[in-house]
N, C-alpha and C positions, 0 to 999 in steps of 0.2 A: 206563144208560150207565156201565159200570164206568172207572174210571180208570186198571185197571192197576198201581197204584203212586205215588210222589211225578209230580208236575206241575211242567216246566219253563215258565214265562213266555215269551212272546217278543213282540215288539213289528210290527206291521202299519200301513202308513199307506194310508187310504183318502180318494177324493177327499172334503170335504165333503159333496154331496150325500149320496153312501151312509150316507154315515156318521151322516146328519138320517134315511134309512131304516131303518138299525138300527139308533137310539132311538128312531122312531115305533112300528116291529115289536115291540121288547123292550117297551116299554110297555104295547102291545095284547094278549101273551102275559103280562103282569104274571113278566118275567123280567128278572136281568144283562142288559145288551147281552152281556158278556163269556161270560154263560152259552149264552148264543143261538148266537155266533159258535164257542165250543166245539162246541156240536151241532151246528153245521153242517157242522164240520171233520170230526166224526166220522160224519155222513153222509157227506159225500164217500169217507171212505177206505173206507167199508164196503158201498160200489157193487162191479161189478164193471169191470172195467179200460175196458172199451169205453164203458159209462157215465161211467168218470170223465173219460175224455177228451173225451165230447162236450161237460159240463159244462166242463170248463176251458176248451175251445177258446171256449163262447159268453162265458166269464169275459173269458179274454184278448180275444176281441173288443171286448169293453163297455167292456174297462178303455180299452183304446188307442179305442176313442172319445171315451172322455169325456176320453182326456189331450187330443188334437186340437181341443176342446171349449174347453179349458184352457186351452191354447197360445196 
C-alpha cells in the first residue's frame, strides 16, 4: 500500500461500540487500530464505484442504526 507522498491526519468519531471492534480486530491482526482503518480506507477507494456505493449505503445504514440505538 503505497502512500503516495506526505499523509494528512484527520480526525473520525465512531460510536463506542466500533470502536471496542476496531481494537478487538487491530489486536487479532497484531496491527495500529489507525493502521487498519488506513487500509480500509484504502480498500474502499480502490473498489469500483458500484461497489463502493453498495459499501457505503450498508455503512450509512448501520451507522443511523446504531445512532437510533443511541438516542
Amino acid at each position: 500500500m503505497g502512500n503516495g507522498g506526505a499523509m494528512t491526519p484527520i480526525t473520525i468519531s465512531l460510536p463506542e461500540h466500533r470502536l471496542l471492534k476496531l481494537n478487538e480486530m487491530a489486536t487479532r491482526l497484531s496491527v495500529a487500530p489507525e493502521a487498519l482503518v488506513r487500509f480500509s480506507v484504502e480498500e474502499v477507494l480502490s473498489r469500483p464505484e458500484e461497489a463502493f456505493r453498495q459499501a457505503a449505503d450498508y455503512v450509512l445504514a448501520n451507522d443511523a442504526e446504531s445512532y437510533r440505538r443511541l438516542a
